[in-house]
N, C-alpha and C positions, 0 to 999 in steps of 0.2 A: 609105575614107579620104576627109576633106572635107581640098580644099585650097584657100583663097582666091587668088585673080589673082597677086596680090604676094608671095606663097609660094612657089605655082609656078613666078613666076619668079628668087625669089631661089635655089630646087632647079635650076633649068634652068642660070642659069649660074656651078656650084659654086661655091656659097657652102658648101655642106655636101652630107657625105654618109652616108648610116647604112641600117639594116635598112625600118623601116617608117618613116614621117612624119603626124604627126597635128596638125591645127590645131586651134586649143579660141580660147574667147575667154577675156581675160582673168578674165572674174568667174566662169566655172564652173572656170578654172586654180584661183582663189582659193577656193574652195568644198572643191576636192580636193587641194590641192596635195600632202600626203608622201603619198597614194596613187598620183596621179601620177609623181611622183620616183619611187619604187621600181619602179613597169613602167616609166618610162625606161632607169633600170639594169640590171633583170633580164633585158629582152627587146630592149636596145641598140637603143632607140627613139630618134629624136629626134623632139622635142614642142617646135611652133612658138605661142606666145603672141597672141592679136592683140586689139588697141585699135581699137574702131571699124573693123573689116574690116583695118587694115592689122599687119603683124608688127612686134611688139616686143621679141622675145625668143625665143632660143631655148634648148633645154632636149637635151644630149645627154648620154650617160654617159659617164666619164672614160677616156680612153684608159688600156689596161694599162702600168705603171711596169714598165722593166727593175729587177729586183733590187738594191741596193745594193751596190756592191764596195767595200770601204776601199781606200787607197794602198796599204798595208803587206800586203794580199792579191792586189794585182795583182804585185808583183816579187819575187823572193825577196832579190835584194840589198838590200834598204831595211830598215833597223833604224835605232829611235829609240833612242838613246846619253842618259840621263840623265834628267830633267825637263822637258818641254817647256812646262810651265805657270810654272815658275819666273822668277823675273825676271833680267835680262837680266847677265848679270857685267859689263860695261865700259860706259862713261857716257854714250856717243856709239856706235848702233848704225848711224850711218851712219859713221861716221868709220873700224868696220871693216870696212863695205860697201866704201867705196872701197882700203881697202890691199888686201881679197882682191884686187878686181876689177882693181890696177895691175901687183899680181905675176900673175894670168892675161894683161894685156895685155905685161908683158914677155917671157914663155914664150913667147906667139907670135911676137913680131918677132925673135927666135933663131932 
């Protein structure tokens, strides 16, 4: 593994962290680069860039996404009642924003 000055010490004080670290310069980046890309991702490399000895970029593979949940799969009580793409029945959506929210402020002060 070759690591330039500036590399090493952007590794020393985590900046980043991963499996192995390879420094390349940029014009043989430029030469291979979706060869590159794909042993970043396959083998959870990260691959440091450099310009004239120092680091310009770094190159790691995408941290794994938790799965996708919808709302309506997280609770069982939650059911969508009609059209939610539809437009709105009353003319002023804020106008019924404030009656809900004045009949929840009177319930409380009872």
């Amino acid at each position: 593994m070759v690591m330039n000055k500036a590399a090493a010490s952007m590794q020393a004080e985590g900046h980043w962290s991963s499996g192995e670290t390879r420094t390349i310069a940029a014009g043989e980046f430029k030469a291979k680069c979706l060869q590159l890309m794909d042993e970043v991702n396959e083998k959870n490399l990260t691959l440091i860039v450099t310009k004239w000895g120092k680091p310009v970029m770094r190159a790691t593979a995408p941290a794994s996404e938790a799965p996708f949940r919808p709302l309506w799969g997280r609770s069982p009580n939650v059911r969508i009642l009609g059209d939610i793409m539809a437009p709105l029945d009353w003319p002023d959506p804020g106008e019924k924003w404030n009656r809900v929210n004045a009949t929840k402020k009177s319930r409380k002060a009872k």
